[in-house]
Backbone of each chain as ProteinMPNN parsed JSONL, in Angstrom:
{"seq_chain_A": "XXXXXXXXXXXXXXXXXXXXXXXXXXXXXXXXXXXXXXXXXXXXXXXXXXXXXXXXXXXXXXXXXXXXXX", "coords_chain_A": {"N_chain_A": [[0.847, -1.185, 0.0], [0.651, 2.382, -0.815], [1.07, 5.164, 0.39], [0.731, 8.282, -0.487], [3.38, 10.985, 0.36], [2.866, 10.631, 2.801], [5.446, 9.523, 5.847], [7.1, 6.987, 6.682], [7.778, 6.659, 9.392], [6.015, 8.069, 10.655], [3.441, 6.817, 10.07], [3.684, 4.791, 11.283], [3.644, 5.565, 13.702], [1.284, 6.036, 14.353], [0.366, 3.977, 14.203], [1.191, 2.9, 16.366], [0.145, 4.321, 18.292], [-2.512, 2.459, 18.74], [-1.199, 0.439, 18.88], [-0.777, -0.875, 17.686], [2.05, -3.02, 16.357], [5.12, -1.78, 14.163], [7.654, -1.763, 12.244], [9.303, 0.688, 11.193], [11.001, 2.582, 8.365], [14.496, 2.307, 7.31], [15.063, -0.467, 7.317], [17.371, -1.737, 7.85], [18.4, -1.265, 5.02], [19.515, 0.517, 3.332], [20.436, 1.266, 0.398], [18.517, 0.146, -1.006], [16.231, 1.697, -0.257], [17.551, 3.81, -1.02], [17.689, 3.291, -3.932], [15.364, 2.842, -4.379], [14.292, 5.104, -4.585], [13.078, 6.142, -2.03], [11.999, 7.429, 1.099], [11.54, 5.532, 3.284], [10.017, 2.779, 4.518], [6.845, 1.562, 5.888], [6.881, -1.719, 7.622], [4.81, -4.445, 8.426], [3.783, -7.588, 10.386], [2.361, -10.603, 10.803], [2.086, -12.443, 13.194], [1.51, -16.18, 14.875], [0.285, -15.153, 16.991], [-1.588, -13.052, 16.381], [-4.646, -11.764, 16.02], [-7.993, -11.202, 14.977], [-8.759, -8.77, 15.985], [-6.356, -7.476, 16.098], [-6.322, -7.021, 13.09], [-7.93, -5.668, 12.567], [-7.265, -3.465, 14.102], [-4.933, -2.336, 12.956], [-5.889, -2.038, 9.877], [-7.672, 0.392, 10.976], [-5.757, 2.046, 11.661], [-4.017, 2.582, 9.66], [-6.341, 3.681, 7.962], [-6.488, 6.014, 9.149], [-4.288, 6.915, 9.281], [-3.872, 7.937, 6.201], [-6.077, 9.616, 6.082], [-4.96, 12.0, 7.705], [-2.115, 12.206, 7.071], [-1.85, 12.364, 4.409]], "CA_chain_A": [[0.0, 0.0, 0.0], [1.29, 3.388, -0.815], [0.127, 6.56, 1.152], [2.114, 9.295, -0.79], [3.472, 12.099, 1.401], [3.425, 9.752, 4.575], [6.565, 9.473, 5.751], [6.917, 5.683, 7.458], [8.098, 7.041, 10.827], [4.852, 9.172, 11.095], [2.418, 6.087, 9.742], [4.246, 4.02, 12.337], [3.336, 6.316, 15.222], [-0.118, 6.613, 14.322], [-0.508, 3.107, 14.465], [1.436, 2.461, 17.703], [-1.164, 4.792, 19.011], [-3.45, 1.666, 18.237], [-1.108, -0.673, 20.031], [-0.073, -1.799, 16.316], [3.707, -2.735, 16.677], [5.183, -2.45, 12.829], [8.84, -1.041, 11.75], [9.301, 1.846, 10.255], [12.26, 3.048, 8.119], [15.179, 1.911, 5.98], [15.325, -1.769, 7.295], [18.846, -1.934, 7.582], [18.542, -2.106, 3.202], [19.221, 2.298, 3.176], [21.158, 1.718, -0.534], [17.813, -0.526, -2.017], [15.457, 2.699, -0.702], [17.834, 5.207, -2.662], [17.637, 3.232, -5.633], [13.455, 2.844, -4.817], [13.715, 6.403, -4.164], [12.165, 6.136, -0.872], [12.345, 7.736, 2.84], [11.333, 4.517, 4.206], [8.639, 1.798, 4.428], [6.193, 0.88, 7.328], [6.087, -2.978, 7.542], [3.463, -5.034, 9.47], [4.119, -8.751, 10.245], [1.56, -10.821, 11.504], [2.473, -13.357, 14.081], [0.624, -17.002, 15.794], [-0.63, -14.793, 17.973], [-2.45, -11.95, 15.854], [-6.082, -12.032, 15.917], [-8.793, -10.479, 13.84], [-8.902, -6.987, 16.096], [-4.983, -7.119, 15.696], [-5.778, -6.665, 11.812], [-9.068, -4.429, 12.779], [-6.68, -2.366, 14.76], [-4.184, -1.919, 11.926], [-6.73, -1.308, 9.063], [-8.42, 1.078, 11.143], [-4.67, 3.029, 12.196], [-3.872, 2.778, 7.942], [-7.031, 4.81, 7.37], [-6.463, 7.484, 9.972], [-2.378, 7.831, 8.796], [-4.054, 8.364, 5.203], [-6.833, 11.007, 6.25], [-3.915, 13.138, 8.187], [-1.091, 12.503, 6.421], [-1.691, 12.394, 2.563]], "C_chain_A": [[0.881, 1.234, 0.0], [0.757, 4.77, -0.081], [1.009, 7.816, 0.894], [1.785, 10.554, -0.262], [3.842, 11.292, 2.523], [4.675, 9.414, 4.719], [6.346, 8.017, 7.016], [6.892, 6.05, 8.474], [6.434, 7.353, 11.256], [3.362, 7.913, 10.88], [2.917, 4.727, 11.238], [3.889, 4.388, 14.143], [1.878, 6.683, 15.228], [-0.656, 4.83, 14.944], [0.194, 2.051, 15.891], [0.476, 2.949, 18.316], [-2.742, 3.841, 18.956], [-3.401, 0.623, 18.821], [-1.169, -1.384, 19.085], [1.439, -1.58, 16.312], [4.337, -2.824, 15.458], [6.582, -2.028, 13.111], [8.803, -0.085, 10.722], [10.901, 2.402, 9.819], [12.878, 2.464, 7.039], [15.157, 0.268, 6.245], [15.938, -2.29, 7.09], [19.189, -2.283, 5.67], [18.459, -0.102, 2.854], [19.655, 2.408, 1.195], [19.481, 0.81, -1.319], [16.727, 0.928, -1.482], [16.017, 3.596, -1.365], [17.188, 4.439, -3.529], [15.767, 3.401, -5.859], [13.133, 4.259, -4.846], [12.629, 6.625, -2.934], [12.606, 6.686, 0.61], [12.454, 6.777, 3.307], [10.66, 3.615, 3.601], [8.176, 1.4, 5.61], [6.343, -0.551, 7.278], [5.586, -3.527, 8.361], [3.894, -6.582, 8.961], [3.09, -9.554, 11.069], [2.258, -12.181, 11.941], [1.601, -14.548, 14.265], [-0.503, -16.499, 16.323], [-1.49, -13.958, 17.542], [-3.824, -12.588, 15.439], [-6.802, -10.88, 14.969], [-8.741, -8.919, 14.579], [-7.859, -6.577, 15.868], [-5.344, -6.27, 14.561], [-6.784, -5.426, 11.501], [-8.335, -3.185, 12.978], [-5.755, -0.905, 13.706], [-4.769, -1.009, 10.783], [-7.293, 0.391, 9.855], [-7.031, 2.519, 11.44], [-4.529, 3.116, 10.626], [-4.752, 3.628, 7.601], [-7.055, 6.428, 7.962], [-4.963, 8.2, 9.403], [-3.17, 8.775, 7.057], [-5.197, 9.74, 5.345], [-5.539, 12.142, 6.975], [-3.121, 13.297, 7.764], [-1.043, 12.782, 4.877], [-2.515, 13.736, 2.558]], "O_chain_A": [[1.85, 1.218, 0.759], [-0.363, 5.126, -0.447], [1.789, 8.315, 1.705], [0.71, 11.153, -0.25], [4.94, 11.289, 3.079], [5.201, 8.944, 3.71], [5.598, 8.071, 7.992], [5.765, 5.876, 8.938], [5.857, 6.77, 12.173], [2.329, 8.143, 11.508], [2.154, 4.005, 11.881], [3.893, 3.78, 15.213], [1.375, 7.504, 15.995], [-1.564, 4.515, 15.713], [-0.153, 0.932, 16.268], [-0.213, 2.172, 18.976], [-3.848, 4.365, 19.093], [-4.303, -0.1, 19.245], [-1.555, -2.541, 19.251], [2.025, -0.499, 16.28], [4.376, -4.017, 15.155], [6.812, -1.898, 14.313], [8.311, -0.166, 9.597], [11.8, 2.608, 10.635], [12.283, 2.115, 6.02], [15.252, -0.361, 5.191], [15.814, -3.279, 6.367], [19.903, -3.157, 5.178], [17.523, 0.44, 2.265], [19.284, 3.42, 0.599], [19.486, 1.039, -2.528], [16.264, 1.412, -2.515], [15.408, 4.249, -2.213], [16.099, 4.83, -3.951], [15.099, 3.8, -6.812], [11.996, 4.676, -5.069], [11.548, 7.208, -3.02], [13.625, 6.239, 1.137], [13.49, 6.678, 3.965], [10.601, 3.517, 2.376], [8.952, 0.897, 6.423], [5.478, -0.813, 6.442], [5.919, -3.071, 9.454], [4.215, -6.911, 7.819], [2.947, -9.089, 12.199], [2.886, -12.889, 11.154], [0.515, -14.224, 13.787], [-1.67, -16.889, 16.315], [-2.463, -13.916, 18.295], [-4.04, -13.588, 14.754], [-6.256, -9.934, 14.401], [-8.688, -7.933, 13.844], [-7.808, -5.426, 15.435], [-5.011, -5.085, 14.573], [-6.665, -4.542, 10.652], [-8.531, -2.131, 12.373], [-5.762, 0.324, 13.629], [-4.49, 0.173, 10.581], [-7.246, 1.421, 9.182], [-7.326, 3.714, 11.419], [-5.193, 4.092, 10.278], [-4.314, 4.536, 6.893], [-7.432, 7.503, 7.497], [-4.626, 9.365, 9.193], [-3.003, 9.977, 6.85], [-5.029, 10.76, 4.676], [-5.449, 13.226, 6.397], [-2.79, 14.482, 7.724], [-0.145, 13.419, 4.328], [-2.762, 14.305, 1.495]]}, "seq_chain_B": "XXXXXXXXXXXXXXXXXXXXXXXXXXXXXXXXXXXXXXXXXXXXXXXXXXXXXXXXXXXXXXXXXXXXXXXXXXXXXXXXXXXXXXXXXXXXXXXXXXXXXXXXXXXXXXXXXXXXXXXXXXXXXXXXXXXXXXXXXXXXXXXXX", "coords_chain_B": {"N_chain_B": [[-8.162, -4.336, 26.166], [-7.159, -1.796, 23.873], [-5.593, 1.484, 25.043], [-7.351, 4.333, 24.829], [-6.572, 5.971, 21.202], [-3.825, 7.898, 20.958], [-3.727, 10.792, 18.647], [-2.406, 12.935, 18.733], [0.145, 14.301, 18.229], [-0.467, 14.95, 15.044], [-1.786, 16.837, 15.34], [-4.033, 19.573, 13.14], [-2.382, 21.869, 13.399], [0.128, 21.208, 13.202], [0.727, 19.615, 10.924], [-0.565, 21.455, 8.926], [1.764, 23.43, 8.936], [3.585, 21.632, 8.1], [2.855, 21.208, 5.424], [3.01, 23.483, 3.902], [4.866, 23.255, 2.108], [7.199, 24.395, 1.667], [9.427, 22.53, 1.653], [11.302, 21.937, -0.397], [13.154, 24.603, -1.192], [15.642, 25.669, -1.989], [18.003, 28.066, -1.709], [19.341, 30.131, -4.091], [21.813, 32.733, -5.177], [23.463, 31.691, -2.219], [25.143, 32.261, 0.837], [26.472, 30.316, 2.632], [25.77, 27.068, 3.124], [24.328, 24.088, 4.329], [23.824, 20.468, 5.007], [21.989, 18.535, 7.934], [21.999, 15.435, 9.403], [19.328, 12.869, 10.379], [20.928, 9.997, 11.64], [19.364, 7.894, 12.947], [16.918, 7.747, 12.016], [17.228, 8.639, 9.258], [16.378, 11.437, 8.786], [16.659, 14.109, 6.614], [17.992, 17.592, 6.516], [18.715, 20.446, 4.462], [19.992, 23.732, 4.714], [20.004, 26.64, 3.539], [22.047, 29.787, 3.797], [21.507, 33.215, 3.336], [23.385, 36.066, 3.982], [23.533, 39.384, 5.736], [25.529, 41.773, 7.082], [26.497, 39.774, 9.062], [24.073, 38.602, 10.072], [20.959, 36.414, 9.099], [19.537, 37.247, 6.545], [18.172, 35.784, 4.345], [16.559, 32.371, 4.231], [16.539, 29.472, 2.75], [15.804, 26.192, 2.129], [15.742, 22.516, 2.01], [13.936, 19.772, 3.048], [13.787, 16.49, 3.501], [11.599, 14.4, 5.355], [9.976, 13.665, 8.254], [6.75, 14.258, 9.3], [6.89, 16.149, 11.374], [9.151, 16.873, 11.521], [9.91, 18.381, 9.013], [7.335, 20.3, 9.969], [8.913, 21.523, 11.346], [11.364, 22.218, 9.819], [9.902, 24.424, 8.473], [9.141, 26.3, 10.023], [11.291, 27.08, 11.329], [12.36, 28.554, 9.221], [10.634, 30.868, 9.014], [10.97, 32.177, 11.621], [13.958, 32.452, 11.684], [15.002, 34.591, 10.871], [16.988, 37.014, 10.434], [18.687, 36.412, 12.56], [21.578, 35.174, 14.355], [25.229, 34.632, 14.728], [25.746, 32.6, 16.848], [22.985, 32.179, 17.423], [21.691, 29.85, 16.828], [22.459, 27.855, 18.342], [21.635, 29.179, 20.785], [18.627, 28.915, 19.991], [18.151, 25.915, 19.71], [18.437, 25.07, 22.091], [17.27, 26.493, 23.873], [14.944, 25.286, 22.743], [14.971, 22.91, 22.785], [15.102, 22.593, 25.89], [12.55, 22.885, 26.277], [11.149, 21.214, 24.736], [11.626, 19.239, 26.705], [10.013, 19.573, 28.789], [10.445, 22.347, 29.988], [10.11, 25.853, 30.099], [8.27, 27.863, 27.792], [10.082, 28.553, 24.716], [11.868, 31.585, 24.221], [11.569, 34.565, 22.407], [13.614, 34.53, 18.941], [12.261, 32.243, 18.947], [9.916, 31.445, 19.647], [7.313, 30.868, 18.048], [7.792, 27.822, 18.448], [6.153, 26.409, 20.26], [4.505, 25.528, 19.17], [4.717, 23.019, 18.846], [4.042, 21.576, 21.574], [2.844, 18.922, 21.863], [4.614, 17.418, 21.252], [6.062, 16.639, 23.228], [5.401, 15.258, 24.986], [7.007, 12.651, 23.581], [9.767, 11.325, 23.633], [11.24, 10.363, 21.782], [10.851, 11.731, 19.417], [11.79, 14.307, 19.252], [13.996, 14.481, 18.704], [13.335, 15.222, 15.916], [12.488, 18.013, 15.815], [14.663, 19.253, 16.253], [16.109, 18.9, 14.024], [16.45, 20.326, 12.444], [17.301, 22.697, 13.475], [20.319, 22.089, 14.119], [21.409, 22.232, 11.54], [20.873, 24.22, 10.42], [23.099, 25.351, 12.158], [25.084, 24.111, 11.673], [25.156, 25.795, 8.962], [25.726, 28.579, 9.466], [28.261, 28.353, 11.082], [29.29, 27.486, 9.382], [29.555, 29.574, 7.763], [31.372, 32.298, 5.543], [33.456, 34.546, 7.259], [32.747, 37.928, 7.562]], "CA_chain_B": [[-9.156, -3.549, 25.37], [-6.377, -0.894, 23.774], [-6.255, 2.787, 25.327], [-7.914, 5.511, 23.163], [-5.677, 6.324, 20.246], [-3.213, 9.166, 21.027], [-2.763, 10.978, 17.669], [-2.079, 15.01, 19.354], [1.011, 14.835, 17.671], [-1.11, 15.096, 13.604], [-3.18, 17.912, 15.232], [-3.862, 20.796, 12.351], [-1.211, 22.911, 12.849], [1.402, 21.308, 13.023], [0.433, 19.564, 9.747], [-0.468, 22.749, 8.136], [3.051, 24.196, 8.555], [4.536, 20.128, 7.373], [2.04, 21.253, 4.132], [3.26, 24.772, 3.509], [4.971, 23.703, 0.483], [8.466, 24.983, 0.893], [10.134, 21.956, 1.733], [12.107, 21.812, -1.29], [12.933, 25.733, -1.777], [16.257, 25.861, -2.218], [17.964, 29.96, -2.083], [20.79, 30.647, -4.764], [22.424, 32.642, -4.562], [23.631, 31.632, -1.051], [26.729, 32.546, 1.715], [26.026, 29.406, 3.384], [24.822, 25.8, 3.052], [24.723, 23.133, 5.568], [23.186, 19.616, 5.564], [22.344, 17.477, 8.476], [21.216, 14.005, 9.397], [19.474, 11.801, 11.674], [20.999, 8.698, 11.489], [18.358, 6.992, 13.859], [15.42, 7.957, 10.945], [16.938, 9.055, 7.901], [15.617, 12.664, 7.883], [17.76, 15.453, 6.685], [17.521, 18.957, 6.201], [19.657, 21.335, 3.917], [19.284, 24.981, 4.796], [20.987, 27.363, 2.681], [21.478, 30.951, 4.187], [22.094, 34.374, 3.077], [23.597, 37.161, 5.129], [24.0, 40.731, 5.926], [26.126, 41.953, 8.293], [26.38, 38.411, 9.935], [22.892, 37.96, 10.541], [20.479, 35.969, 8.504], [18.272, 38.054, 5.58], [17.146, 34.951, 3.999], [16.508, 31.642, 3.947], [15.954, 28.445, 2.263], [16.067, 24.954, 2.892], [15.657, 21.044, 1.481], [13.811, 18.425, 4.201], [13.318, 15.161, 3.62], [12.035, 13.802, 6.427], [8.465, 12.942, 8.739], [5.686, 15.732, 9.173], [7.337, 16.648, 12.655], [11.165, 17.788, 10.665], [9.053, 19.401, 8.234], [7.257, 21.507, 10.106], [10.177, 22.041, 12.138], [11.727, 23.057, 9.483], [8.91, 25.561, 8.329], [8.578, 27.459, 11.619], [12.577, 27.788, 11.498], [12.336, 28.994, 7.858], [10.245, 31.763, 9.195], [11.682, 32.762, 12.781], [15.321, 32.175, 12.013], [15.119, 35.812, 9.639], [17.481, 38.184, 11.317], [19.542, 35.316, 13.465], [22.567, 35.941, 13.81], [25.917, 33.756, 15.066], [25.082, 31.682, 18.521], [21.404, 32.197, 17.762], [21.074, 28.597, 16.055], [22.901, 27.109, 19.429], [20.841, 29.365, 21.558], [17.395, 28.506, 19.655], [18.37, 24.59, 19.726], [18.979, 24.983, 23.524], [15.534, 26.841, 24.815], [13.433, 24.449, 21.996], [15.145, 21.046, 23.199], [14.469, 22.744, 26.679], [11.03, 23.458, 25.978], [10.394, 19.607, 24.589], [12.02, 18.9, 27.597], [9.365, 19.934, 30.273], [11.206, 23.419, 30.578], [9.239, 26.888, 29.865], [8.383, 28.196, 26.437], [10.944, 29.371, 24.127], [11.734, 33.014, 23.571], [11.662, 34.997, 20.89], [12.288, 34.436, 18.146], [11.511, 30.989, 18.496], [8.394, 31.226, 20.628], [6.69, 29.594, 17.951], [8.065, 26.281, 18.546], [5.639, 25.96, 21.309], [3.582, 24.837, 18.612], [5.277, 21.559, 19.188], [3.766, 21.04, 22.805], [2.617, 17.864, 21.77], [5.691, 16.281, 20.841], [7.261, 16.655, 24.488], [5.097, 13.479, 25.779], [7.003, 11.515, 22.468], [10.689, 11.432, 23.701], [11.948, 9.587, 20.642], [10.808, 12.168, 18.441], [12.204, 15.393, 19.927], [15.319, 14.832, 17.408], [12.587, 15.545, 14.776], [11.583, 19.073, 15.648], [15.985, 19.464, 16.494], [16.934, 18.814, 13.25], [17.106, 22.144, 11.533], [18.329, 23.877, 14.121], [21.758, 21.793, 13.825], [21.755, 21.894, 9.935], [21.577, 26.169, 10.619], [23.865, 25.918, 13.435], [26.231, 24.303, 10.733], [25.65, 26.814, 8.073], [26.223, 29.548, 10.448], [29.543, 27.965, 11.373], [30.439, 27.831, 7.562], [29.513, 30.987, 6.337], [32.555, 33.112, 6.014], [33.337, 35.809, 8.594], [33.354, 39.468, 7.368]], "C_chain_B": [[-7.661, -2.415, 25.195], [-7.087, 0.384, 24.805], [-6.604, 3.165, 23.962], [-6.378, 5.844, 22.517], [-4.981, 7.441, 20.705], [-2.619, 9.945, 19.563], [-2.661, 12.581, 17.516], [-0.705, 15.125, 18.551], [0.745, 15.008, 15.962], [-1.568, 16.241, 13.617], [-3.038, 18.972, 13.764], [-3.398, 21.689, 12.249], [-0.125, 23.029, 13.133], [1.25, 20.764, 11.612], [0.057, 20.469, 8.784], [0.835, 23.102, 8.039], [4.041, 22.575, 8.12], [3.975, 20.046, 6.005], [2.562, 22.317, 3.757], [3.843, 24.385, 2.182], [6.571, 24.691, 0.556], [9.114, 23.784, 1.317], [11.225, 21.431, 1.021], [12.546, 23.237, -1.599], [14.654, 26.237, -1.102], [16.68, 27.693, -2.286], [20.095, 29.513, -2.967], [20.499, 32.134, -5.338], [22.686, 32.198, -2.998], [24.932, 31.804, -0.283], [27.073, 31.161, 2.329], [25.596, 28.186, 3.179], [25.285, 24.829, 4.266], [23.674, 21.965, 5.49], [23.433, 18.79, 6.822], [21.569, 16.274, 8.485], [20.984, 13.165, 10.418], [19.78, 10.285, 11.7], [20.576, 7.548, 11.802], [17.273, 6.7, 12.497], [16.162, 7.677, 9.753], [16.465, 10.417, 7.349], [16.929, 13.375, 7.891], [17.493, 16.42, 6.179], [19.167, 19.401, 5.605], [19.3, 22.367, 4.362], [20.536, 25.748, 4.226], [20.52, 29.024, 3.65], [22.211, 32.209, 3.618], [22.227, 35.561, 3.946], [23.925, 38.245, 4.802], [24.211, 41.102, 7.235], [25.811, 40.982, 9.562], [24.997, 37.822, 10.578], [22.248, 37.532, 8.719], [19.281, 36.535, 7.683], [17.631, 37.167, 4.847], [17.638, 33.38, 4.34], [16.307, 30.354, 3.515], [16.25, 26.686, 2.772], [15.4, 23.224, 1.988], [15.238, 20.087, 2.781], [13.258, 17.731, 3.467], [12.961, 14.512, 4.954], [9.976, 13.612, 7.297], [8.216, 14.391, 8.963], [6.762, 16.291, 10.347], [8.83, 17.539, 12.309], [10.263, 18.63, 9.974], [8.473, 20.511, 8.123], [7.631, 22.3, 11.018], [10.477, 22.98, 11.576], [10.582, 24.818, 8.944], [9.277, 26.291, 9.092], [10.338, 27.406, 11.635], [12.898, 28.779, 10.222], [12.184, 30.397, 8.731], [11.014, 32.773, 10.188], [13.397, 32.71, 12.797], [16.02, 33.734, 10.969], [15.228, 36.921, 10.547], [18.46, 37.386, 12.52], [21.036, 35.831, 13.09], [23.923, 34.837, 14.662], [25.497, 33.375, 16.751], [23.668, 31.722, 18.341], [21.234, 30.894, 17.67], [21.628, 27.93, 17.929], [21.704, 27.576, 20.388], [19.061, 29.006, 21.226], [17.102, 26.833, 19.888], [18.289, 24.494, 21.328], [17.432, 25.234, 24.209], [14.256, 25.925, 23.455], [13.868, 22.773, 22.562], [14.56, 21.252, 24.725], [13.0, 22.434, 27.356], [10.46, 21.582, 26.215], [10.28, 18.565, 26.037], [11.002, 18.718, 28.974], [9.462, 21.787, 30.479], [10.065, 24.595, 29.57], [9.641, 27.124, 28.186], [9.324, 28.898, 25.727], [10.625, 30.539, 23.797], [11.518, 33.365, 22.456], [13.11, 34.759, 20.386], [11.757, 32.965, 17.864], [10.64, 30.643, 19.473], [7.414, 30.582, 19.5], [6.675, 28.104, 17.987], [7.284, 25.61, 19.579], [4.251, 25.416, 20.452], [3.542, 23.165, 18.613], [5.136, 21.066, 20.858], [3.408, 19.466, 23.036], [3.794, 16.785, 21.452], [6.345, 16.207, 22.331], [6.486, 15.461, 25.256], [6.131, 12.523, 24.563], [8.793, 11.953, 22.464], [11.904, 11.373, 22.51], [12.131, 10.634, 19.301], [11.388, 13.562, 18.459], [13.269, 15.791, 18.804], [14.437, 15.381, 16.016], [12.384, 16.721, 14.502], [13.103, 19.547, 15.883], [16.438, 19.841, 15.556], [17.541, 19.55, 12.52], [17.647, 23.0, 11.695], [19.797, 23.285, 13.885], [22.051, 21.427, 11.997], [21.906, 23.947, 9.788], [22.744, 26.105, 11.047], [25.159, 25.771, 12.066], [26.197, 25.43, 9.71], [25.943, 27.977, 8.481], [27.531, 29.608, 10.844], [30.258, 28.245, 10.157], [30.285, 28.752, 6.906], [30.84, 32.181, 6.604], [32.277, 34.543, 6.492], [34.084, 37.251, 7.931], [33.17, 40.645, 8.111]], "O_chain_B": [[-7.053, -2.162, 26.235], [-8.238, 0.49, 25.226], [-6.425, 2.793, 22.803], [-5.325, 5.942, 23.147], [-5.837, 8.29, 20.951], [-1.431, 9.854, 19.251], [-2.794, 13.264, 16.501], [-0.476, 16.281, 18.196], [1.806, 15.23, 15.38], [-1.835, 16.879, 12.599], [-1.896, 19.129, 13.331], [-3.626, 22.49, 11.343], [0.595, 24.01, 13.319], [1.735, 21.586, 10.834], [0.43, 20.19, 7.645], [1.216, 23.115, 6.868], [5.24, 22.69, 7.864], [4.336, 19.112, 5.289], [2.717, 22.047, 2.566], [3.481, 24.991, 1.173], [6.944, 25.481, -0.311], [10.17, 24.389, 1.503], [12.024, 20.641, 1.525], [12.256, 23.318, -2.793], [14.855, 26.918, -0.097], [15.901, 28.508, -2.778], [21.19, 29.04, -2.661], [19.451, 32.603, -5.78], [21.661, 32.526, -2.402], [25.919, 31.414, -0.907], [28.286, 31.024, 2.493], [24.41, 28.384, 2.916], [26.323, 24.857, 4.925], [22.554, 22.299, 5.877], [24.55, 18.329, 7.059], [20.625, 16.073, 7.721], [21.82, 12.719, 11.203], [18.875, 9.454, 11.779], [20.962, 6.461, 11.373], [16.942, 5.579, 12.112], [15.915, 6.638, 9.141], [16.214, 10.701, 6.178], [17.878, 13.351, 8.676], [16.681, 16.353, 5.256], [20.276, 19.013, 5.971], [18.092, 22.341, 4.597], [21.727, 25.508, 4.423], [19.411, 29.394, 4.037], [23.432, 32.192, 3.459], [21.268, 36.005, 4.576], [24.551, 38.422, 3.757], [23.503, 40.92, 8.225], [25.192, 41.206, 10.602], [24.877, 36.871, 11.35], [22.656, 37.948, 7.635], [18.132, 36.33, 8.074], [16.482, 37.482, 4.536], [18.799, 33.116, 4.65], [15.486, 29.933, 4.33], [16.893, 26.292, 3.745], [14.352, 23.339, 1.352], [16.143, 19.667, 3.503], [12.318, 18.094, 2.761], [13.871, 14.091, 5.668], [8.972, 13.456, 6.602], [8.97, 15.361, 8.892], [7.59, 17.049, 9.841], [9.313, 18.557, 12.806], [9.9, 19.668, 10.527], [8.54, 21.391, 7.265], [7.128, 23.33, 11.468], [10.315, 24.149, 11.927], [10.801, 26.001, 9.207], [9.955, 27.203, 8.62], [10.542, 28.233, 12.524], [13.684, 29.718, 10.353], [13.171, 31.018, 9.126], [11.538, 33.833, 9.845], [14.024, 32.915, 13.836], [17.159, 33.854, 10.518], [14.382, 37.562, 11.171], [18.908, 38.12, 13.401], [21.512, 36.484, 12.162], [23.322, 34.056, 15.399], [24.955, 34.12, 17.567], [23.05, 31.207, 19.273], [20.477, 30.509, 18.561], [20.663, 27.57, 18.603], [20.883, 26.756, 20.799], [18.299, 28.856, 22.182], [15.973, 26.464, 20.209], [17.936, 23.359, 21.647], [16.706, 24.455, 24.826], [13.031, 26.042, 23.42], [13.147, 21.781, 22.665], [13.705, 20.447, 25.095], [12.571, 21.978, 28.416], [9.854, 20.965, 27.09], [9.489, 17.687, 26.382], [11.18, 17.947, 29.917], [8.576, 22.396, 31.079], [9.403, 24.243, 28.595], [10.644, 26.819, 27.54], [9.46, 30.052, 26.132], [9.565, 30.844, 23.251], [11.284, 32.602, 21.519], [13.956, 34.757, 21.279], [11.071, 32.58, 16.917], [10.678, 29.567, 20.07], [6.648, 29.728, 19.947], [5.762, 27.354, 17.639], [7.539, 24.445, 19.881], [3.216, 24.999, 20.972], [2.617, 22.373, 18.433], [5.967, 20.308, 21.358], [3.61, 18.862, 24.089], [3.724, 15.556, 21.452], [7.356, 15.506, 22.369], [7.079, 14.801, 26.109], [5.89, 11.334, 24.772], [9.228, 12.705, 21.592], [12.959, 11.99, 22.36], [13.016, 10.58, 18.446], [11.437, 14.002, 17.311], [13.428, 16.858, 18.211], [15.066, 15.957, 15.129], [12.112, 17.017, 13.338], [13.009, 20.754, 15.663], [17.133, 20.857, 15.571], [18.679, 19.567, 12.053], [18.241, 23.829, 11.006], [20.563, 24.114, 13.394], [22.747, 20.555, 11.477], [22.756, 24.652, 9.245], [23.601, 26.748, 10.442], [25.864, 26.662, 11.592], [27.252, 26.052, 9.579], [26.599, 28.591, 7.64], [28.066, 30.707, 10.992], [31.281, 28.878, 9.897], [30.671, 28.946, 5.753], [31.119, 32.74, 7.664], [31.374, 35.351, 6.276], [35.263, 37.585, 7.813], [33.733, 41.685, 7.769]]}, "name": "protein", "num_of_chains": 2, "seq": "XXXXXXXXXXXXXXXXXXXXXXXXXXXXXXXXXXXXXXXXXXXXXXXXXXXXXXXXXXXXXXXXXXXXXXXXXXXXXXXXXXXXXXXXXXXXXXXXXXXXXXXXXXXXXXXXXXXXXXXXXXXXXXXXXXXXXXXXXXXXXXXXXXXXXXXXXXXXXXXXXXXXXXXXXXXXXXXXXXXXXXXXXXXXXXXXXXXXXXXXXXXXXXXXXXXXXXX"}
């Protein structure tokens, strides 16, 4: 998913505020976002343990980063 | 059951000034340039400055970086016009203060108290920092007449 303008850090802190735990940034790979041309990337990993409000939680922090940030 | 969402650090104006639209606005001529970088994130700011009689008559600037650098840099864009050598140290000093717990910054960077919300979000503090030490350097490098 792309949310252009959002800067990962900032989509990352919206959805800790959710008590969604993702990574945000270069992902120790800083020379493959030059070449993507990218600040970053959020990623989200779902675990054993993630349940359906886990992915409720997420979706619902993804639509709030995109109403404030884009 | 999560707490309620905390998202005071998006409110509308600090995102208004991370929208302004100069984040790429480069000044040439310039006396001055200076990038820095947070090597934790990834954000960095250029700020290019032009001077008269050692203070700062204009200037411009390049961020890459999350809404919070952004409209850092903004609100330094504006208040940093007429700065003059030690200001960038002394502005960096009463705004890290500030994030800190510590009373509102003076002039001229009393608007940085627009950033009240970032002083619960320890981590991010380097965010609203960053421009002041990308001045402080071009301040350092602009030659002394």
């Amino acid at each position: 998913v792309a949310l252009d303008g959002a800067h990962p850090h900032d989509v990352a802190q919206l959805l800790d505020a959710r008590g969604v735990a993702v990574r945000g940034g270069h992902h120790c790979a800083q020379p493959l976002m030059d070449r993507l041309d990218l600040a970053g990337t959020t990623r989200a990993s779902l675990a054993l343990y993630s349940d359906d409000g886990d992915v409720d939680a997420f979706v619902d922090g993804l639509g709030e980063a995109a109403r404030r940030l884009t | 059951m999560n707490a309620p969402a905390r998202d005071d650090l998006y409110q509308d104006a600090i995102m208004a000034r991370a929208r302004a639209g100069h984040a790429d606005s480069r000044l040439e001529p310039h006396d001055a340039r200076a990038t820095a970088d947070n090597p934790l994130c990834g954000d960095r700011v250029t700020v290019d400055v032009r001077l008269g009689d050692g203070r700062i008559t204009a200037l411009g600037q390049r961020t890459r970086g999350c809404a919070l650098c952004l409209a850092a840099a903004e609100t330094l864009r504006a208040a940093a016009i007429g700065a003059g050598p030690g200001d960038a140290e002394r502005g960096a000093q009463s705004v890290g203060a500030y994030l800190a717990g510590g009373a509102e910054p003076p002039f001229p960077w009393r608007d940085f108290a627009l950033f009240a919300p970032v002083r619960g979000y320890r981590s991010r503090h380097g965010c609203v920092l960053l421009p002041f030490e990308a001045l402080r350097q071009a301040l350092e490098a602009a030659p002394r007449r």
